[in-house]
N, C-alpha and C positions, 0 to 999 in steps of 0.2 A: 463579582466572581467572574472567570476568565477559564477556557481550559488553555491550560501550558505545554502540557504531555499527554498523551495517551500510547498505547502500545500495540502492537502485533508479536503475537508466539512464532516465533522463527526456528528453523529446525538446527542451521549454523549459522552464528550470528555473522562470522565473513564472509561465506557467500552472500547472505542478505545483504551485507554492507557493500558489498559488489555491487548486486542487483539494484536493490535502494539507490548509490550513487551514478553509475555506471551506466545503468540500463536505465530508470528512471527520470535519472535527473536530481536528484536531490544534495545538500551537501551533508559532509560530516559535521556535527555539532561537537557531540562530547565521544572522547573515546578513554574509559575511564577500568584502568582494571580491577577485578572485581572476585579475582580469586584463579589458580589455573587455569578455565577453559569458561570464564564469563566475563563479560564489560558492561560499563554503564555506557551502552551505546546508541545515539540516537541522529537522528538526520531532521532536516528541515530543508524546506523548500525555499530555493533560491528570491522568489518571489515574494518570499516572507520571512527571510534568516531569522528577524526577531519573534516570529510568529510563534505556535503551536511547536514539540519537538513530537517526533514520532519515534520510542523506546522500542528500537529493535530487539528483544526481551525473550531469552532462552526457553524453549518449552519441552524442558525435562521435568515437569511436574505432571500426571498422567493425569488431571482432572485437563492441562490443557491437549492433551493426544485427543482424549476422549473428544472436547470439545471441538475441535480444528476439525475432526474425522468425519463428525456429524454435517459439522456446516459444509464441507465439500462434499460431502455424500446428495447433498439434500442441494447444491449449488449457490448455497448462500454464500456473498461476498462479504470478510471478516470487518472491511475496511472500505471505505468510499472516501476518493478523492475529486475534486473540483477540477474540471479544468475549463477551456474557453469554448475548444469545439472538439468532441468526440472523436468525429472521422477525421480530422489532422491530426488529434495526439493517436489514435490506434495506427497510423500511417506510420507515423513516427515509430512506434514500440514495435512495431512489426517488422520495420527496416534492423532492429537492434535486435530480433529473435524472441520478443516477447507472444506467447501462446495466449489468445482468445478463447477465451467459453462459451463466452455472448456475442456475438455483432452487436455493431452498435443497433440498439431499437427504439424508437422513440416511443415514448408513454406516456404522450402529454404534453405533461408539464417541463419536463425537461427530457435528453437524448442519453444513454444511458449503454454501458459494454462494460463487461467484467474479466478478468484475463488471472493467468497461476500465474504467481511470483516465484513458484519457483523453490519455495521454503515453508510450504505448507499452506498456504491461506492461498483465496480465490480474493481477487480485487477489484470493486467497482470503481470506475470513472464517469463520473457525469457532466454534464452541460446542462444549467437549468436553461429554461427559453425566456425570454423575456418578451413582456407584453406592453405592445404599446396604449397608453390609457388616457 
C-alpha cells in the first residue's frame, strides 16, 4: 500500500493552481473537467512528478467550511510539506509574497513554519534534523 493522492479544500481551484504552481513551485499534473466550475485538478512536486499527487479539491461542501474554519481559528496547519531547510525555503516564499504564521521554530526533532496559501488552509513546512549515530 502507497499513498498516491491526497487533498487540500481550496476555496478557488485557479487561484490555488496559481499559488500551488506559481508561488510554490509545484507542477501541473492532471487538469481534468469535472462539470462548470470544477476539475480533477492536482499538482506534484517537481522532485517527485511520479510521487504522491496533491487533489487541489473544491470546498463547497460546508462540513469542509466548517472544518478549514476551525483549523485556522485554532492555527492548525491543514497540510505539511518536507522540504531540505526551513529558513531557505521561507526566504524563498517570502521573496514571492508568501504570508507566515509561524517563523521557523525548531522543536527538536526537526525545524518547522507554517504560512496561508492563500485558499483557506494554513500550511506547515518542515525540515526533519538528522542525527549523527
Amino acid at each position: 500500500m502507497r499513498i498516491a493522492l491526497t487533498s487540500v479544500f481550496v476555496d478557488d481551484q485557479r487561484k490555488a493552481l496559481d499559488f500551488y504552481t506559481n508561488v510554490l513551485g509545484f507542477e501541473k499534473r492532471h487538469d481534468i473537467p469535472l462539470g462548470e466550475q470544477a476539475w480533477w485538478l492536482t499538482v506534484v512536486s517537481p522532485e517527485s512528478p511520479d510521487g504522491p499527487e496533491l487533489l487541489l479539491e473544491p470546498a463547497g461542501h460546508p462540513a469542509a467550511k466548517a472544518y478549514r474554519d476551525a483549523l485556522v481559528a485554532d492555527g492548525i496547519p491543514l497540510a505539511q510539506f518536507a522540504v531540505d531547510d526551513v529558513y531557505a525555503e521561507c526566504e524563498r516564499l517570502r521573496g514571492r509574497g508568501v504570508e507566515f504564521t509561524q517563523e521557523p521554530t525548531d522543536v527538536g526533532a526537526a525545524v518547522i513554519a507554517v504560512f496561508d496559501d492563500t485558499c483557506g488552509n494554513l500550511i506547515q513546512i518542515a525540515a526533519e534534523k538528522t542525527t549523527a549515530g
